[in-house]
N, CA, C and O atoms as CSV, one atom per row, in Angstrom:
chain,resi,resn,atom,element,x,y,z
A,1,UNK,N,N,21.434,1.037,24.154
A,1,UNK,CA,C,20.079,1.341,23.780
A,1,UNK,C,C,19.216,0.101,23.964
A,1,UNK,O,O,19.560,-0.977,23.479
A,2,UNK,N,N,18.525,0.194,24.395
A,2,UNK,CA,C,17.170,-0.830,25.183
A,2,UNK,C,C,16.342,-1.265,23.534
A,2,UNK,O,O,16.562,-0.517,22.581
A,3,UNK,N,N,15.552,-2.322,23.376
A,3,UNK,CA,C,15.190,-3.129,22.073
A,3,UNK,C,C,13.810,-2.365,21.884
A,3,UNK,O,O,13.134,-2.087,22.874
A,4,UNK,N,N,13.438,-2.060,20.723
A,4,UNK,CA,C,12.241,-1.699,20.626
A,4,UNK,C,C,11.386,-2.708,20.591
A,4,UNK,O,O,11.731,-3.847,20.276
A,5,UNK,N,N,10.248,-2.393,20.898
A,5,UNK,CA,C,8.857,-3.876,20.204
A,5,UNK,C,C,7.554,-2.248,20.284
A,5,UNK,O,O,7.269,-1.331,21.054
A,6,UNK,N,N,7.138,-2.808,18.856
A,6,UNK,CA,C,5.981,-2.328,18.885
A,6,UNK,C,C,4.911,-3.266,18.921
A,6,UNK,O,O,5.159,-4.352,18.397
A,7,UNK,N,N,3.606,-3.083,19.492
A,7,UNK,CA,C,2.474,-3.648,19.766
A,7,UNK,C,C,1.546,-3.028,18.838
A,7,UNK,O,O,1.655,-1.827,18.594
A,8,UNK,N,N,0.533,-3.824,18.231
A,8,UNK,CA,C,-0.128,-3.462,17.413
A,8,UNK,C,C,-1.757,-4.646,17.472
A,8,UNK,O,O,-1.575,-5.851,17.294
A,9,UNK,N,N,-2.864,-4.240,17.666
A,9,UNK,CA,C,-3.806,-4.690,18.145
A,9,UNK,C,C,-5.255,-3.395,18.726
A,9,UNK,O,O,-5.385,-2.410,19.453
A,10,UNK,N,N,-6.155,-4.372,17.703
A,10,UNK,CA,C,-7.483,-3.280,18.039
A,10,UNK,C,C,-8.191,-3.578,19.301
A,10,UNK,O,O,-9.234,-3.117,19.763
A,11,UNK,N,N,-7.235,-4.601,19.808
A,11,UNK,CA,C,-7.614,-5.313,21.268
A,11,UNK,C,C,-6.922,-4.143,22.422
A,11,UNK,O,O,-5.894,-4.226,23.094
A,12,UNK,N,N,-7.920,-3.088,22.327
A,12,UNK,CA,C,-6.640,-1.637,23.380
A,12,UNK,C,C,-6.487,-2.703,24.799
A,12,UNK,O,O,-5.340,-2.791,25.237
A,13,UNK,N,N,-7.430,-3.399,25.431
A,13,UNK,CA,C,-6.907,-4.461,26.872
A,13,UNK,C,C,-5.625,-4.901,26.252
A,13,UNK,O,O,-4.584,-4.303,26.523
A,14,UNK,N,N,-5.646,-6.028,25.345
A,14,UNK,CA,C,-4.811,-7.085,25.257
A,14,UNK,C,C,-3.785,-6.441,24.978
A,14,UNK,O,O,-2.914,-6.549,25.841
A,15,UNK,N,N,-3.446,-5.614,23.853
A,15,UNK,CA,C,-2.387,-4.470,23.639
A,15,UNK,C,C,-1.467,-3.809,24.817
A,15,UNK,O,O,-0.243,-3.849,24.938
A,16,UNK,N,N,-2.445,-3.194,25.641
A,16,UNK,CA,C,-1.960,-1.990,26.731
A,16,UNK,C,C,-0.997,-3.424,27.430
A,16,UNK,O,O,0.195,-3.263,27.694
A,17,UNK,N,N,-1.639,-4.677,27.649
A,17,UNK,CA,C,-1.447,-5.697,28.643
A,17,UNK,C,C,-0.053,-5.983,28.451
A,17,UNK,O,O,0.845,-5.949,29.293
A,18,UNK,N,N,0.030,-6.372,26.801
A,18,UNK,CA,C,1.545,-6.781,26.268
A,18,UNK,C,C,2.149,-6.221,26.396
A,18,UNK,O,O,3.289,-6.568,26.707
A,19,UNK,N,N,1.748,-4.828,26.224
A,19,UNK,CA,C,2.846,-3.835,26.117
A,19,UNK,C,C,3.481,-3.049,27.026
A,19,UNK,O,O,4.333,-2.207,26.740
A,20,UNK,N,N,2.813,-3.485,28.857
A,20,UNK,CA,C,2.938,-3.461,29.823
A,20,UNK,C,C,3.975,-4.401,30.181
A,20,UNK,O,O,5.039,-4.064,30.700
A,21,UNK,N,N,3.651,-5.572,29.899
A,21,UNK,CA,C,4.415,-7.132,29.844
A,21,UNK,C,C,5.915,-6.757,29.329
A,21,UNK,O,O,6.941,-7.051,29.943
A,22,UNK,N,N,5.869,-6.171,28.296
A,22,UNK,CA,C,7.038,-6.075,27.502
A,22,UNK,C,C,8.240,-4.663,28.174
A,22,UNK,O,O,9.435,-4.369,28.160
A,23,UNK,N,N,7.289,-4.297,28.555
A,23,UNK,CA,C,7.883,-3.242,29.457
A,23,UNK,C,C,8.870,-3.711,30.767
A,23,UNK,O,O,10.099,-3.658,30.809
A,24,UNK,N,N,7.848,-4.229,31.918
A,24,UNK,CA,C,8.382,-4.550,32.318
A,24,UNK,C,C,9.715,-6.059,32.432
A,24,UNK,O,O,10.336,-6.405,33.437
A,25,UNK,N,N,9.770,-6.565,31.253
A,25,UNK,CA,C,10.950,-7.568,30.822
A,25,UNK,C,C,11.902,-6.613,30.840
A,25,UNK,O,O,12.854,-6.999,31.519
A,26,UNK,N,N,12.105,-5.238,30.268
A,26,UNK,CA,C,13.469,-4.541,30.282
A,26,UNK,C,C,13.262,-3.771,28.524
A,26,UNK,O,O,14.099,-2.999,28.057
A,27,UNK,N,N,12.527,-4.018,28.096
A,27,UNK,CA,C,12.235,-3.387,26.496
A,27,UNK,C,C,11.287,-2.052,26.707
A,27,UNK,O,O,10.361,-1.901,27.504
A,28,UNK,N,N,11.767,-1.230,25.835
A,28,UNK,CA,C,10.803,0.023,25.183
A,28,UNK,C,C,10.001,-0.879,24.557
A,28,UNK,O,O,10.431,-1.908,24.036
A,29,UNK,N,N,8.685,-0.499,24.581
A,29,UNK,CA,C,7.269,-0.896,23.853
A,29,UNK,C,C,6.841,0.568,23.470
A,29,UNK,O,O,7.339,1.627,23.851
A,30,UNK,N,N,5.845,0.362,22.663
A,30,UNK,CA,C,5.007,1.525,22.220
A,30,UNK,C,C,3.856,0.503,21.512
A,30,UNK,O,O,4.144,-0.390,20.716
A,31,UNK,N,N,2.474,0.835,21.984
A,31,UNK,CA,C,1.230,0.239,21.246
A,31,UNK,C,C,0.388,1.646,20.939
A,31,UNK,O,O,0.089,2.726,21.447
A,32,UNK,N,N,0.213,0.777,19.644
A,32,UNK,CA,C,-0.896,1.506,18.583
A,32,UNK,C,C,-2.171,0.290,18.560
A,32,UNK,O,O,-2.159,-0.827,19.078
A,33,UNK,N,N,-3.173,0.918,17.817
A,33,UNK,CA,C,-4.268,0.050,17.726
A,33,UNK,C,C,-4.539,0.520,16.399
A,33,UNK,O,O,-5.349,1.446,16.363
A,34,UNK,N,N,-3.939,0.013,14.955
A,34,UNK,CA,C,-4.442,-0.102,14.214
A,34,UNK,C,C,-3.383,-0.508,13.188
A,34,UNK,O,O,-2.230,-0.820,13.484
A,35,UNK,N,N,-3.823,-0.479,12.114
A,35,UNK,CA,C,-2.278,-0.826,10.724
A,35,UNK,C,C,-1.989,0.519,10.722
A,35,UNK,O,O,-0.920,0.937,11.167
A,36,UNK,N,N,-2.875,1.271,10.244
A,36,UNK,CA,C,-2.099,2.982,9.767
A,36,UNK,C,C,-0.833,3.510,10.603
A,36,UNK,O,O,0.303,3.889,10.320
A,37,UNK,N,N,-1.821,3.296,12.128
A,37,UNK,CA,C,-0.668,3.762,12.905
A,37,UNK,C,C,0.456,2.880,13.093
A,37,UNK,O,O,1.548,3.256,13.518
A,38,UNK,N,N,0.204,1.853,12.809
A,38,UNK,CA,C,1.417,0.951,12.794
A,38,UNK,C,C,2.846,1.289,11.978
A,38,UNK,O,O,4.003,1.364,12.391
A,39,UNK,N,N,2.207,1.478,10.513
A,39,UNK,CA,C,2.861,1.769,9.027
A,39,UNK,C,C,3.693,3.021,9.967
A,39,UNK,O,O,4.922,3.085,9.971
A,40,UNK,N,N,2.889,3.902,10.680
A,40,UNK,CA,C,3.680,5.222,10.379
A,40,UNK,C,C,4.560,4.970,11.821
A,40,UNK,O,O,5.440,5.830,11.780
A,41,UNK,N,N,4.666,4.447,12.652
A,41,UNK,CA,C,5.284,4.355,13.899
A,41,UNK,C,C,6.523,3.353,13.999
A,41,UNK,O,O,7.361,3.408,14.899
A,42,UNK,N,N,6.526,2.155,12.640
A,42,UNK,CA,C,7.519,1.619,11.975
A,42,UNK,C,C,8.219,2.662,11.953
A,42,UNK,O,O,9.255,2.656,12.617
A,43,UNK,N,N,7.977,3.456,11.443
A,43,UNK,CA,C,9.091,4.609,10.955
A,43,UNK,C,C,9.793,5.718,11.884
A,43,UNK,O,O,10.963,6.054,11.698
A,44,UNK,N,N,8.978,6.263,12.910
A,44,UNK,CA,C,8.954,6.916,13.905
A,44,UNK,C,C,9.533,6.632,14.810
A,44,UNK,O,O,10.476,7.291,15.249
A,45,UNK,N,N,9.023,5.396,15.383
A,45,UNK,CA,C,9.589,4.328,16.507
A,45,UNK,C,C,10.938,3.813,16.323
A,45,UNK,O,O,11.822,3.809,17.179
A,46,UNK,N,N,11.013,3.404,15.202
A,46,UNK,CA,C,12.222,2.377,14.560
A,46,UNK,C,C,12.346,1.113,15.806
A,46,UNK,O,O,13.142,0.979,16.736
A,47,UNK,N,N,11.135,0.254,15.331
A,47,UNK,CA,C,10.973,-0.818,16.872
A,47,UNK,C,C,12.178,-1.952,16.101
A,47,UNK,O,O,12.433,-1.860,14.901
A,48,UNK,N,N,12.714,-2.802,16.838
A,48,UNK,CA,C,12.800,-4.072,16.414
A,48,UNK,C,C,12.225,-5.349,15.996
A,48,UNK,O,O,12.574,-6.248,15.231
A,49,UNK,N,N,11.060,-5.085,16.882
A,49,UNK,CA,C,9.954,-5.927,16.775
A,49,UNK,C,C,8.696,-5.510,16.681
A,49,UNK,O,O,8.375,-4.744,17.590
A,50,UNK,N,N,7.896,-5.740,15.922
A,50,UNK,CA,C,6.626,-5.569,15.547
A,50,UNK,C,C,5.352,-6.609,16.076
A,50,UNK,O,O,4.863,-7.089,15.054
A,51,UNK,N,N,4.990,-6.874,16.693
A,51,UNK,CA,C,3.960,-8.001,17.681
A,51,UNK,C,C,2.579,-7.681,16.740
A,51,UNK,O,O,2.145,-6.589,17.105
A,52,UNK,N,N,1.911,-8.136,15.877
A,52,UNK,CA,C,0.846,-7.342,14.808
A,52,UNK,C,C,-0.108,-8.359,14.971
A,52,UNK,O,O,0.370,-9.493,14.996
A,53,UNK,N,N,-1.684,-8.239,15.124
A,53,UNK,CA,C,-2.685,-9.082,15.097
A,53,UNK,C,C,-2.728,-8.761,13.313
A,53,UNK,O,O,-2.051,-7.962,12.666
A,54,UNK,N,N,-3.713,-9.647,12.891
A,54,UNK,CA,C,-4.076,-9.642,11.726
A,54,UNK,C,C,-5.319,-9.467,11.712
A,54,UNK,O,O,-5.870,-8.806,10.832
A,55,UNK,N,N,-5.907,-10.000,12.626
A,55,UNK,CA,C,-7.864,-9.459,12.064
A,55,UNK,C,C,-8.267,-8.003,13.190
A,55,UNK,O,O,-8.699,-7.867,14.335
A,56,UNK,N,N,-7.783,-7.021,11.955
A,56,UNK,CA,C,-8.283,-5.460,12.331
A,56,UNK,C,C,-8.884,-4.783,11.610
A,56,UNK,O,O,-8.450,-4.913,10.465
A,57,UNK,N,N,-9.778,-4.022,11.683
A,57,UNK,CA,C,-10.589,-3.741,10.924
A,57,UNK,C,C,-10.009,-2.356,10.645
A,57,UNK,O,O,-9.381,-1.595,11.381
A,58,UNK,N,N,-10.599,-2.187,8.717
A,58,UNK,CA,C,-9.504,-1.504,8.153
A,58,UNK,C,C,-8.363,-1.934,7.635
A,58,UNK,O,O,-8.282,-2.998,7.022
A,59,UNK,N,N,-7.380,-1.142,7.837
A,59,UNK,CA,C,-5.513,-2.411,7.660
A,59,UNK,C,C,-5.534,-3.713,8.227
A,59,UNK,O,O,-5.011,-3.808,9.337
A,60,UNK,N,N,-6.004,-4.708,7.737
A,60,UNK,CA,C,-5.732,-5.801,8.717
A,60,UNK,C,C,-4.387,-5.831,9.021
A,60,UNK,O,O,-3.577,-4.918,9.178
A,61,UNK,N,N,-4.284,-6.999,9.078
A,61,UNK,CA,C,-2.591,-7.226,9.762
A,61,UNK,C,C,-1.505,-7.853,8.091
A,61,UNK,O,O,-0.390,-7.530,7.681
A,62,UNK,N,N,-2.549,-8.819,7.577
A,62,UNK,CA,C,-1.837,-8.451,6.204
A,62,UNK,C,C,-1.210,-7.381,5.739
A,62,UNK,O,O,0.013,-7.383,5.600
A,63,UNK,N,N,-1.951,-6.358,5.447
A,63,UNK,CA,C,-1.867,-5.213,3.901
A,63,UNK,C,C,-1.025,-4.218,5.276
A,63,UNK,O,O,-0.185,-3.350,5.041
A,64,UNK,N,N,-1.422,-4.545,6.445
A,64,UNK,CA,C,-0.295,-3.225,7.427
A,64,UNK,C,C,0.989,-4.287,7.462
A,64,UNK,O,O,1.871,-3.617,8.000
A,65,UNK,N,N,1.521,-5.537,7.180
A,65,UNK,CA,C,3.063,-6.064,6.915
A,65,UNK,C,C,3.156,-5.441,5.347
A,65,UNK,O,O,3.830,-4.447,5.075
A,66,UNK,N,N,2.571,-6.000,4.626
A,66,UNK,CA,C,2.792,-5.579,3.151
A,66,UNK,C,C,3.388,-4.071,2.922
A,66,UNK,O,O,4.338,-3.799,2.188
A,67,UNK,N,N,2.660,-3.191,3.673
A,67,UNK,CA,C,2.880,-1.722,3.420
A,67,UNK,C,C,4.361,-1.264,4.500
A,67,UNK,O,O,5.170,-0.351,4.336
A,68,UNK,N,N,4.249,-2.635,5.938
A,68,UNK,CA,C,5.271,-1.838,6.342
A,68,UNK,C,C,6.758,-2.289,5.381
A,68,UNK,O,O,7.485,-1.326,5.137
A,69,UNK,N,N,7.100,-3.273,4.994
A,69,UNK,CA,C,7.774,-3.897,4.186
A,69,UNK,C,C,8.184,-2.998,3.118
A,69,UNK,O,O,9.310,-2.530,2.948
A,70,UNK,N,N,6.843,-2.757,2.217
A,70,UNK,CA,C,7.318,-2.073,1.191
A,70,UNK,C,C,7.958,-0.276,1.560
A,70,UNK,O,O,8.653,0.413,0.813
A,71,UNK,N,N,7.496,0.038,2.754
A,71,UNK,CA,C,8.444,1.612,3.027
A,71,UNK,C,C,9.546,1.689,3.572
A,71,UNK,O,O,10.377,2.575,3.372
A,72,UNK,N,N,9.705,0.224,4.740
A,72,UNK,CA,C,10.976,0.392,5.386
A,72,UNK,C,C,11.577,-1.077,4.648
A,72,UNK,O,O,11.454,-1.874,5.578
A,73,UNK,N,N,11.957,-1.585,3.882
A,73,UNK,CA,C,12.569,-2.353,2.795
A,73,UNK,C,C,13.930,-2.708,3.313
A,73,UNK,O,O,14.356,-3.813,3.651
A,74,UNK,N,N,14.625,-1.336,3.303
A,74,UNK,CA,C,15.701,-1.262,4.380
A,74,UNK,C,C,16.158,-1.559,5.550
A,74,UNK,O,O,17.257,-1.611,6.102
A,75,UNK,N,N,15.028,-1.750,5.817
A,75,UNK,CA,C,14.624,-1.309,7.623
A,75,UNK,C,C,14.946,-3.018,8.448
A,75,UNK,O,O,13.985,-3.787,8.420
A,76,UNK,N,N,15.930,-3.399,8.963
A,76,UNK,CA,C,15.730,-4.868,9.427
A,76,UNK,C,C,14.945,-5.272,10.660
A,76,UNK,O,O,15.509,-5.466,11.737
A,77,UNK,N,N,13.855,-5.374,10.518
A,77,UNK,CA,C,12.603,-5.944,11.471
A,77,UNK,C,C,11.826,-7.196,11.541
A,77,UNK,O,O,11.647,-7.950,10.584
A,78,UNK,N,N,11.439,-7.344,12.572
A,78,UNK,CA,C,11.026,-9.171,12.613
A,78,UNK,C,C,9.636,-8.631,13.247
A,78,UNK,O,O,9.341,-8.074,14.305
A,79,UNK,N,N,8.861,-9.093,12.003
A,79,UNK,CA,C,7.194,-8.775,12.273
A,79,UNK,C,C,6.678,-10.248,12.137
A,79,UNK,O,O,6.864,-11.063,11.233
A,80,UNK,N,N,5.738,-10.375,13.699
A,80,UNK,CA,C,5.069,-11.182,14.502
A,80,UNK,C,C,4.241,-11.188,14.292
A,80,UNK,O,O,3.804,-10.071,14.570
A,81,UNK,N,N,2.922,-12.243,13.595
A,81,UNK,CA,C,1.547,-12.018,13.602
A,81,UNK,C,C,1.047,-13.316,14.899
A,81,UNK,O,O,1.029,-14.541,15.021
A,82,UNK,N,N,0.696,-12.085,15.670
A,82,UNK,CA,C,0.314,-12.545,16.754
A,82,UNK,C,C,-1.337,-12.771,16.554
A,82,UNK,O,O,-2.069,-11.855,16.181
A,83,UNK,N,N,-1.637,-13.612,16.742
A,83,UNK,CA,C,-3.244,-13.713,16.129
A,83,UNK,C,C,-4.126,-15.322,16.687
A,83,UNK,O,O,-3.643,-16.357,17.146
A,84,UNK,N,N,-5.308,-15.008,16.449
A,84,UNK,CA,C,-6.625,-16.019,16.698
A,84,UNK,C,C,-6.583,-16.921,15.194
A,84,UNK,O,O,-7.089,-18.030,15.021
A,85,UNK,N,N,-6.042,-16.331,14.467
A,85,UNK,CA,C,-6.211,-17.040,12.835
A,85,UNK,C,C,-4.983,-18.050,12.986
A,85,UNK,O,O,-3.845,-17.599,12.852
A,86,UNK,N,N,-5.170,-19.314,13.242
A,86,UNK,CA,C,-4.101,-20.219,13.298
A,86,UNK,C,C,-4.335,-21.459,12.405
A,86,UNK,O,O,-3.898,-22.479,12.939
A,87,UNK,N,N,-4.796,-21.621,11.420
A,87,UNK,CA,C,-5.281,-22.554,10.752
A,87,UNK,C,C,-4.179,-22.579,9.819
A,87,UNK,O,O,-3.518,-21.579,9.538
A,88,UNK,N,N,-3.934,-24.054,9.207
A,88,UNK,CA,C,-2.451,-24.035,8.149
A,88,UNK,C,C,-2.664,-22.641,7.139
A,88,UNK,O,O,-1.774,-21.834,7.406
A,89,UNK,N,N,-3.469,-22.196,6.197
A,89,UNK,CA,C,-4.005,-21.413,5.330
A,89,UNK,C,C,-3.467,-20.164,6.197
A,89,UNK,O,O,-2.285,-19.822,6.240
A,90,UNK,N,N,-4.399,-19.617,6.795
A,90,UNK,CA,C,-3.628,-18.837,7.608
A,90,UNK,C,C,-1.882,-18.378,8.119
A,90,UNK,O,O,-1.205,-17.362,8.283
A,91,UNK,N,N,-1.788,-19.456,8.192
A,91,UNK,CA,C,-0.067,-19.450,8.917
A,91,UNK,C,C,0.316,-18.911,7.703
A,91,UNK,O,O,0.721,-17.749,7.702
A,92,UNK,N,N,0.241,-19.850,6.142
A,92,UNK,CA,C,0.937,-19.672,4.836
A,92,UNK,C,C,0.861,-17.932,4.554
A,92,UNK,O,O,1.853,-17.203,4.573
A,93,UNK,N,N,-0.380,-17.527,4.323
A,93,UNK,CA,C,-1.068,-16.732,4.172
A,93,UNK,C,C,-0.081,-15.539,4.803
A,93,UNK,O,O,0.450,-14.833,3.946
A,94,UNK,N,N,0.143,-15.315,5.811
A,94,UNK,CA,C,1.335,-14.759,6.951
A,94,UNK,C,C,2.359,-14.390,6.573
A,94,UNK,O,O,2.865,-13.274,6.458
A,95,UNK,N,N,2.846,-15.896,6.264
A,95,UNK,CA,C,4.343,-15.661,5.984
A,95,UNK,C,C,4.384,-14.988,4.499
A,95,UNK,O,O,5.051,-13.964,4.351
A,96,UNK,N,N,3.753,-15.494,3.515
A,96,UNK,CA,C,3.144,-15.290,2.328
A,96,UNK,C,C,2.866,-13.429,1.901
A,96,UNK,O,O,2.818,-13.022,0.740
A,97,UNK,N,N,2.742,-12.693,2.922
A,97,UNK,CA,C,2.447,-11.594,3.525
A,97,UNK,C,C,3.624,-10.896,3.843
A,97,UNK,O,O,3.766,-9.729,3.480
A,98,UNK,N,N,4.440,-11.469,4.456
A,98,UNK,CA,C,5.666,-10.598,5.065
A,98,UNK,C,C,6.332,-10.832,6.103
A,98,UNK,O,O,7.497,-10.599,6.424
A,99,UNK,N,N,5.349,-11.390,6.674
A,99,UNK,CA,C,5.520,-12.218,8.723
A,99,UNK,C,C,6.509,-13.073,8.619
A,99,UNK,O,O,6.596,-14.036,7.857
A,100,UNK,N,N,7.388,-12.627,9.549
A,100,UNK,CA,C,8.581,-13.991,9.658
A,100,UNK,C,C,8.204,-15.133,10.515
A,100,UNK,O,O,8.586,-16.248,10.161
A,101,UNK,N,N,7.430,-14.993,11.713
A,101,UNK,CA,C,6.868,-15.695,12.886
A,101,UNK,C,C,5.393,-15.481,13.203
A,101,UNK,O,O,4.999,-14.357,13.516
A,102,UNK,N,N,4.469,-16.642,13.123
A,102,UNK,CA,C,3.374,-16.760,13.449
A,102,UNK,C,C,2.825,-17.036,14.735
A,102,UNK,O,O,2.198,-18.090,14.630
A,103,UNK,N,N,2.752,-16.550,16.017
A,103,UNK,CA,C,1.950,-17.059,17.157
A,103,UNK,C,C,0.478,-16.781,17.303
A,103,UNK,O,O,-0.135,-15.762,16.984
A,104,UNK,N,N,0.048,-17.862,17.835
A,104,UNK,CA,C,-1.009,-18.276,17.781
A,104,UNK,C,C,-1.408,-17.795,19.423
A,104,UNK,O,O,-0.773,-18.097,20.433
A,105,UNK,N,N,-2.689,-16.936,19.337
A,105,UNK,CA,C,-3.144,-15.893,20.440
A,105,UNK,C,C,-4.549,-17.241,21.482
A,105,UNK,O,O,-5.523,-17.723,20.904
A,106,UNK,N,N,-4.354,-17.398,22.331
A,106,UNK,CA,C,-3.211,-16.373,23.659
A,106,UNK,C,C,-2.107,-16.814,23.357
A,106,UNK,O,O,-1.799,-17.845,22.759
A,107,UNK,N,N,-1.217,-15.627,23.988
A,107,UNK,CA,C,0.532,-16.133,23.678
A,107,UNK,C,C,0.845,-16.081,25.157
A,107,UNK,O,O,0.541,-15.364,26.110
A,108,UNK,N,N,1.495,-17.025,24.960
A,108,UNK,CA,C,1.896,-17.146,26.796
A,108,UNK,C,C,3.074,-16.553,27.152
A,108,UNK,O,O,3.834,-16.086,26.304
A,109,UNK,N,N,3.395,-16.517,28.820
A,109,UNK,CA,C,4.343,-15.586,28.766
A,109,UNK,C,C,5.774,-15.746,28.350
A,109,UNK,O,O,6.597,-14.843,28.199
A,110,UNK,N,N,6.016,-17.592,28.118
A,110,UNK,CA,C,7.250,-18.451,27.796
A,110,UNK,C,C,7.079,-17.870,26.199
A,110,UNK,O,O,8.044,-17.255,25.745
A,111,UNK,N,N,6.280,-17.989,25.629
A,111,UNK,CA,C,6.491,-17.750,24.362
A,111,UNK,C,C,6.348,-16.204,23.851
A,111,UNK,O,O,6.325,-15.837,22.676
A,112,UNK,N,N,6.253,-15.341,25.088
A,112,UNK,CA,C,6.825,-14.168,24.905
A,112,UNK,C,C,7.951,-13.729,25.035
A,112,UNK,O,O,8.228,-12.680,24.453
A,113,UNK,N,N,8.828,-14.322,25.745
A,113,UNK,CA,C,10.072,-14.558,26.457
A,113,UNK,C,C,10.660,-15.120,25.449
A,113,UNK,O,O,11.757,-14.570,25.355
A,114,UNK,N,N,10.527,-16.045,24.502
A,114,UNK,CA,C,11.208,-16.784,23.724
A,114,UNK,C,C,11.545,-15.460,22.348
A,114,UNK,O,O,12.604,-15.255,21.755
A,115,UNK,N,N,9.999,-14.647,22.165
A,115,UNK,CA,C,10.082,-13.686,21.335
A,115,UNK,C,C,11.306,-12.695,21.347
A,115,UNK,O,O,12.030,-12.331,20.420
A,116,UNK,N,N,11.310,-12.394,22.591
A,116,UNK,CA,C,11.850,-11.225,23.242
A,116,UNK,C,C,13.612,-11.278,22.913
A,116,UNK,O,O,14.414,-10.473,22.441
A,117,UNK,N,N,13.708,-12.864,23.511
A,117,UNK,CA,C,15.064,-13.564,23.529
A,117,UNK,C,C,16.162,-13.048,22.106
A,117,UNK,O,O,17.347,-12.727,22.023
A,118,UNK,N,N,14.914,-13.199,21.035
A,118,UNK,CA,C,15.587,-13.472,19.413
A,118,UNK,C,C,15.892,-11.837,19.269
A,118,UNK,O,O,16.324,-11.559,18.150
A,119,UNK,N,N,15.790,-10.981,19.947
A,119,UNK,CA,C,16.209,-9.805,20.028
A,119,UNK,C,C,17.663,-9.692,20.771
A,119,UNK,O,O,18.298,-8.689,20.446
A,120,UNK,N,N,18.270,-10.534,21.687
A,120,UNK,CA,C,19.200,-11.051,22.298
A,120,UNK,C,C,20.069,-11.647,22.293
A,120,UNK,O,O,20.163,-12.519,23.156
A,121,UNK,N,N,21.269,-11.449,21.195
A,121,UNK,CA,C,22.135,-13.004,20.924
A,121,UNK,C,C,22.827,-13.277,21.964
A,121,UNK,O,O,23.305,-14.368,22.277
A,122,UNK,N,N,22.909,-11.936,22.702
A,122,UNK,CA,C,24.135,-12.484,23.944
A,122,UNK,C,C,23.321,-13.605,24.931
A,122,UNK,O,O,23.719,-14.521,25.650
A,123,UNK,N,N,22.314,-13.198,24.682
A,123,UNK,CA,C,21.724,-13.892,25.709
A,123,UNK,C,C,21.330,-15.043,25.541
A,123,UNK,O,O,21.076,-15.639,26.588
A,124,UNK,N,N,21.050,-16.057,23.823
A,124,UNK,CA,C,20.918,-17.335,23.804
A,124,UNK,C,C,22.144,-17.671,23.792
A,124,UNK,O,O,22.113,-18.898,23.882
A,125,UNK,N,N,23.192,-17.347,23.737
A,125,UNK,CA,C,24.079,-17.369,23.142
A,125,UNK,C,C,25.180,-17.916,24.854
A,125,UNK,O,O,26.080,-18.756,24.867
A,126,UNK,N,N,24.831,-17.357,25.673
A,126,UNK,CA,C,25.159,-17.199,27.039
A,126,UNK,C,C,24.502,-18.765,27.712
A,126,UNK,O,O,24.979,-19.503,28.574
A,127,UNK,N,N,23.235,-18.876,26.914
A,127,UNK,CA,C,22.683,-20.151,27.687
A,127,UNK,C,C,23.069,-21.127,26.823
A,127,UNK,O,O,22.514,-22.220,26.932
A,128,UNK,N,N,24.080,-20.935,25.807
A,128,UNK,CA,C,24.431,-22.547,25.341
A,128,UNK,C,C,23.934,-22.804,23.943
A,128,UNK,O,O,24.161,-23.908,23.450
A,129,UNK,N,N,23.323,-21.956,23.303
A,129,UNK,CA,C,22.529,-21.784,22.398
A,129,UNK,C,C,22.557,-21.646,21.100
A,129,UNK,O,O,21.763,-20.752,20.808
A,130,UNK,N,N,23.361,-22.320,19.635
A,130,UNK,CA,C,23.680,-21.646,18.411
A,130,UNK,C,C,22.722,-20.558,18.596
A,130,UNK,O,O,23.204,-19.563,19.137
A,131,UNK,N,N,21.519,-20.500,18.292
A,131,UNK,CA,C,20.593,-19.341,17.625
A,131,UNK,C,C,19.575,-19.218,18.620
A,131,UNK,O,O,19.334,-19.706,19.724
A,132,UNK,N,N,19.051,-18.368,17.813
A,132,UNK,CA,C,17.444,-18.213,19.101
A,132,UNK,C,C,16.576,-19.367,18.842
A,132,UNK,O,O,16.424,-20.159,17.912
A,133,UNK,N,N,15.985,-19.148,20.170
A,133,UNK,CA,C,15.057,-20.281,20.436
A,133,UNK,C,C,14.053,-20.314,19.508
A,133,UNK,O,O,13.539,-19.331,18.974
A,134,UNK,N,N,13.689,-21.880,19.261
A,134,UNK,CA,C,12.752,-21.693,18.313
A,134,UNK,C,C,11.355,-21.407,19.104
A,134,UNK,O,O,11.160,-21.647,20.296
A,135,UNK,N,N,10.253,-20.739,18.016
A,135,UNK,CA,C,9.152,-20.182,18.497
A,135,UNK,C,C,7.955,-21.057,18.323
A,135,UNK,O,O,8.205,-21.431,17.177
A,136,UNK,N,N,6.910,-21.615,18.608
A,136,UNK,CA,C,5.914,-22.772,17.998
A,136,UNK,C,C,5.217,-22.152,17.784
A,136,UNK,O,O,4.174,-22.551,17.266
């Protein structure tokens, strides 16, 4: 079975783009553009990865980790706040939130690749690697 990533962003360009991107690496993607649909496609989807901006209007990207957290509790997922908000406060704020990994938008394609990777043990694991690569 191929890795999920969901995309999540009121940016429908930047979204469709990643989630094109992510596609063609070898992953199922699915993008939504909002928290709601996010919350409910956590569930639907069952992604591995969650790629989430935080400044959306409505659910930001906060209160849509908070809510996905509190329904799938169970659920083992690594949610990404992929975002323009990169200031220390911010970052805290994130993790503080639910976010395991903070990138700071634009995300390039190495540090999409690096994302992608931590979905992969065979594969850091193959290049020599205790763990996945770290992310900046």
């Amino acid at each position: 079975m191929s890795n999920r990533v969901l995309v999540v962003d009121d940016n429908r360009d930047a979204a469709d783009g990643l989630g094109r991107l992510i596609q063609s690496s070898g992953y199922e993607a699915k993008v939504v553009y909002n928290g709601q649909d996010a919350i409910t496609e956590t569930s639907d989807f069952q992604p591995d990865m969650v790629l989430l901006d935080i400044g959306m209007p409505g659910l930001d990207g906060y209160e849509t980790v908070r809510e996905i957290r509190h329904r799938r509790s169970d659920m083992h997922l690594i949610v990404v706040a992929v975002t323009a908000w990169s200031r220390d406060d911010d970052k805290r704020r994130a993790y503080d939130s639910g976010f395991d990994l903070h990138v700071a938008k634009p995300m390039s394609k190495k540090t999409l690749d690096e994302l992608l990777a931590i979905l992969n043990p065979t594969h850091w694991e193959a290049a020599g690697q205790d763990s996945a690569p770290a992310i900046r």
